[in-house]
FIFI-784653 format. One record per residue: residue number from 0; y, x, z of N, C-alpha, C, CB in turn. Coordinates in Angstrom, 1 decimal, padded with zeros to 4 digits. Each point is the difference from the previous one (the first is absolute). Glycine has a CB too. Example, Ala and Ser with C-alpha at 12.3 -4.5 7.8 and 13.67 -1.06 7.14 Angstrom:
2
{0,{-005.7,013.2,007.8},{001.2,-000.9,000.0},{001.2,000.9,000.0},{-001.2,-001.9,001.2}},
{1,{002.3,001.5,-001.9},{001.1,000.9,000.0},{001.1,-000.8,000.8},{-000.6,001.2,-002.2}},
This chain:
68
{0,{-001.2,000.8,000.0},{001.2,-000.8,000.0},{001.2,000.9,000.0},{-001.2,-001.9,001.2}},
{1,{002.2,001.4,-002.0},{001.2,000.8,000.5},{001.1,-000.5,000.7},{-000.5,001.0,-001.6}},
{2,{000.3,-001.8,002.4},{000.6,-000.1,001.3},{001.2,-001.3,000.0},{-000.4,002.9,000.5}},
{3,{000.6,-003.4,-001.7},{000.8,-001.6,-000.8},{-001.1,-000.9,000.5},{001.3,000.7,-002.8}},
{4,{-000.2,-002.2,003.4},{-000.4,-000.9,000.3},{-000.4,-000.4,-002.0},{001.6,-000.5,003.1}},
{5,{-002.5,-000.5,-003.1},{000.3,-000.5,-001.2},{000.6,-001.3,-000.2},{-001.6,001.3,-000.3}},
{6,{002.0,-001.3,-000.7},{001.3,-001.2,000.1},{-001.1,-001.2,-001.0},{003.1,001.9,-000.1}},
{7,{-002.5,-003.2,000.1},{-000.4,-000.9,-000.4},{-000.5,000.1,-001.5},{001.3,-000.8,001.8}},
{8,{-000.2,001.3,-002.5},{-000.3,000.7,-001.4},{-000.9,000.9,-000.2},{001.9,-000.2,-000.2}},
{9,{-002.3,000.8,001.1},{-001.4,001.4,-000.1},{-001.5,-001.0,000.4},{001.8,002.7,001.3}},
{10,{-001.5,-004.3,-001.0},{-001.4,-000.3,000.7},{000.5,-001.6,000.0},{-001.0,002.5,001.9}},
{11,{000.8,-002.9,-003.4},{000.5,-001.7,000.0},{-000.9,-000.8,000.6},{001.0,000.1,-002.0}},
{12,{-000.8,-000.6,002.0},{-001.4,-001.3,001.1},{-000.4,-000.4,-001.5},{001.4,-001.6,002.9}},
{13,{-002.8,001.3,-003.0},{-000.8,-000.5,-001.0},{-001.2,-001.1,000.6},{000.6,002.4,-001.4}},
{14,{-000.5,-003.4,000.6},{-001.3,-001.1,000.0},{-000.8,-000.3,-001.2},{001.3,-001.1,001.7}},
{15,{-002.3,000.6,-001.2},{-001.4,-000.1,-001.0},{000.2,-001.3,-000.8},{-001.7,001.1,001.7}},
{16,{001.2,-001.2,-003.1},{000.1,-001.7,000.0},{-001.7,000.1,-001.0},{003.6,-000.9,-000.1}},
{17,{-003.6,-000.4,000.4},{-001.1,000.0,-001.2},{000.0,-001.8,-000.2},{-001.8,002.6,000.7}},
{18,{001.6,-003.0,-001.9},{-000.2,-001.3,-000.2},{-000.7,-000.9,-000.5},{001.2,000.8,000.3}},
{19,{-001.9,-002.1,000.3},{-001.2,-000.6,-000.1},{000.6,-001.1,-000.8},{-001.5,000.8,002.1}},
{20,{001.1,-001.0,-003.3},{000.4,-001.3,-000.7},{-001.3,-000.7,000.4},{001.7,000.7,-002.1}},
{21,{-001.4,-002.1,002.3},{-001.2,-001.1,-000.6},{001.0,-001.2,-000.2},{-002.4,000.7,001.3}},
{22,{001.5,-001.3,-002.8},{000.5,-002.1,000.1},{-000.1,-000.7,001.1},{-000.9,-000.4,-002.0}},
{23,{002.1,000.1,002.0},{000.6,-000.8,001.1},{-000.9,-001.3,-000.6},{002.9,001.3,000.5}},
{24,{-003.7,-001.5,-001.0},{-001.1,-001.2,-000.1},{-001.1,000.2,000.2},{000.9,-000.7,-001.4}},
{25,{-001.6,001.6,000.8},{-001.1,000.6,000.1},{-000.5,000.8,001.1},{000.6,-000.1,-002.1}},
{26,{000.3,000.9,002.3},{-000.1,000.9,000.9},{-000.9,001.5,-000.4},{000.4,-002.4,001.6}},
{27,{-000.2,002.1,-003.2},{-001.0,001.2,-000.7},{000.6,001.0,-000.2},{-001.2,-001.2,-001.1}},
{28,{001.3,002.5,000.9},{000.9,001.4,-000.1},{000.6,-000.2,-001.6},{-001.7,001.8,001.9}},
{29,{002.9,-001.5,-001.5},{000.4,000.5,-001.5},{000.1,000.9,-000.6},{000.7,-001.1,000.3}},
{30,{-001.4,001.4,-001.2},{-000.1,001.4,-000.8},{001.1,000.7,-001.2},{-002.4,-000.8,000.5}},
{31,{002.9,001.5,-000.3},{001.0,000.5,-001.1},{001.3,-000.3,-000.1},{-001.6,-000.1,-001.0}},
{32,{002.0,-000.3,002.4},{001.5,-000.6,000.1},{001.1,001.5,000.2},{-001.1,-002.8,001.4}},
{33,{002.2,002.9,-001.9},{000.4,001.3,000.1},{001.0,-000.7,000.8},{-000.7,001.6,-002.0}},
{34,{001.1,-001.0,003.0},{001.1,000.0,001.0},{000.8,001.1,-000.5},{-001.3,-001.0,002.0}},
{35,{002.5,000.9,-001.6},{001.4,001.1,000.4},{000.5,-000.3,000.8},{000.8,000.6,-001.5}},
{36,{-000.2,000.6,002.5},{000.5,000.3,001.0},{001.3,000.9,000.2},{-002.2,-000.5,000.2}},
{37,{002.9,-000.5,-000.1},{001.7,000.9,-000.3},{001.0,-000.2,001.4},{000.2,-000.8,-003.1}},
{38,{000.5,001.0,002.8},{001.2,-000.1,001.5},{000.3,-001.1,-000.4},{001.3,002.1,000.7}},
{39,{-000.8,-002.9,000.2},{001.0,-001.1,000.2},{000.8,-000.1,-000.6},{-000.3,-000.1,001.4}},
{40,{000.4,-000.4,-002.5},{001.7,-000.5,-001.1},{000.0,001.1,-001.2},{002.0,-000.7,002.3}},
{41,{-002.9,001.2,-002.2},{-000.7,001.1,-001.4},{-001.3,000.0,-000.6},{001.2,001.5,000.9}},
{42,{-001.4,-002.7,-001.3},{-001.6,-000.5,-000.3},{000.1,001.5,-001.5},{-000.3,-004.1,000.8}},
{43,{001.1,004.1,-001.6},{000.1,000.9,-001.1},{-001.0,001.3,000.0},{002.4,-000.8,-000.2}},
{44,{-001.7,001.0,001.7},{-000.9,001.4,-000.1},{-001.4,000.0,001.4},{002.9,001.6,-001.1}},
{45,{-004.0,-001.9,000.4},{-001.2,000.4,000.8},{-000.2,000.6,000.8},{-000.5,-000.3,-001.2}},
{46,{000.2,000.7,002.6},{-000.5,001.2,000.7},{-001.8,000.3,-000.3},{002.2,-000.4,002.1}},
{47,{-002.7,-000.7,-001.9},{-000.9,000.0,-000.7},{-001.2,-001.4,-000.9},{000.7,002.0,001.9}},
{48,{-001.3,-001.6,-002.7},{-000.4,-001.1,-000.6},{-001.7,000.0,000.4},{002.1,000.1,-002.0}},
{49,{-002.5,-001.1,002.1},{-001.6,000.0,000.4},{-000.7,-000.8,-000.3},{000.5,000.8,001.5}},
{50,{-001.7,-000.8,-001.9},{-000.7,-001.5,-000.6},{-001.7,000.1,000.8},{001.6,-000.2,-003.0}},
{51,{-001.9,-001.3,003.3},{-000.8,-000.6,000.7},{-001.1,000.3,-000.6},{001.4,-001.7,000.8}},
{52,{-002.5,002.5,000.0},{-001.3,-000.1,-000.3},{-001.0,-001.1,-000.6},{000.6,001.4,001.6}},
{53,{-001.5,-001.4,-001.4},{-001.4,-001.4,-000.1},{000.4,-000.3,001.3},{-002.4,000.7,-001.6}},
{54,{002.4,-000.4,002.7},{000.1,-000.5,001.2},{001.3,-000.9,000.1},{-001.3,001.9,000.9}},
{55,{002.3,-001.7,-001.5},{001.4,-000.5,000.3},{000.6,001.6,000.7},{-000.7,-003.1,000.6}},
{56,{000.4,003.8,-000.7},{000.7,001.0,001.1},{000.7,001.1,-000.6},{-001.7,-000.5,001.5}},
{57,{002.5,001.1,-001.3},{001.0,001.3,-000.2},{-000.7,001.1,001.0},{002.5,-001.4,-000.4}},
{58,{-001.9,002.6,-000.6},{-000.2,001.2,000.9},{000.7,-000.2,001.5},{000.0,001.5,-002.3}},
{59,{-000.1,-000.4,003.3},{001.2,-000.1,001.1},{000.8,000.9,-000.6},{-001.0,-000.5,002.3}},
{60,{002.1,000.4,-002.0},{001.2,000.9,-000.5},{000.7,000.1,000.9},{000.0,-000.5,-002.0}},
{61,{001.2,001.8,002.3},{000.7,000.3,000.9},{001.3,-000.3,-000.4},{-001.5,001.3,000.8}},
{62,{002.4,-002.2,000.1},{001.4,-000.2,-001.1},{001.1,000.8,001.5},{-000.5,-003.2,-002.2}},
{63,{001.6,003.6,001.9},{000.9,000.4,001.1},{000.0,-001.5,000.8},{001.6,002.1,-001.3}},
{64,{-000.8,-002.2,002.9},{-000.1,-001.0,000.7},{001.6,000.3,000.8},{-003.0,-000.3,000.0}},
{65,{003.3,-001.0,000.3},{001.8,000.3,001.1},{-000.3,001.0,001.1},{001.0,-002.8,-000.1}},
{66,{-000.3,003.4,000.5},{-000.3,000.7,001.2},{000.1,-000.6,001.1},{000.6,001.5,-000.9}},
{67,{-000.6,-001.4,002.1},{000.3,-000.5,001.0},{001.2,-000.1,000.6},{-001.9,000.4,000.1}},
């Protein structure tokens, strides 16, 4: 170590996401649905894009998170 606190910027808070589609009838998984994932009031630009397995399911992915 060299002896610096680390600041908020050196160590962002990060959370997991991952996401389960199913019909809201069925209750069967949906396959092939592509999601995006952008900031708030900038749908344009993606952070990330991801699409639904045979299960209904996404990878987990790590996106930055608010700090405390």
């Amino acid at each position: 170590m060299n002896g610096t606190t680390p600041t908020t910027q050196d160590t962002p808070d990060k959370g997991r996401l991952q996401i389960n589609l199913v019909s809201d009838i069925t209750a069967y998984p949906i396959q092939g649905a592509r999601i995006s994932i952008s900031y708030t009031g900038i749908p344009e630009t993606p952070l990330e894009q991801l699409t639904t397995d045979s299960s209904g399911q996404t990878d987990m992915i790590d996106l930055a998170a608010p700090g405390k």
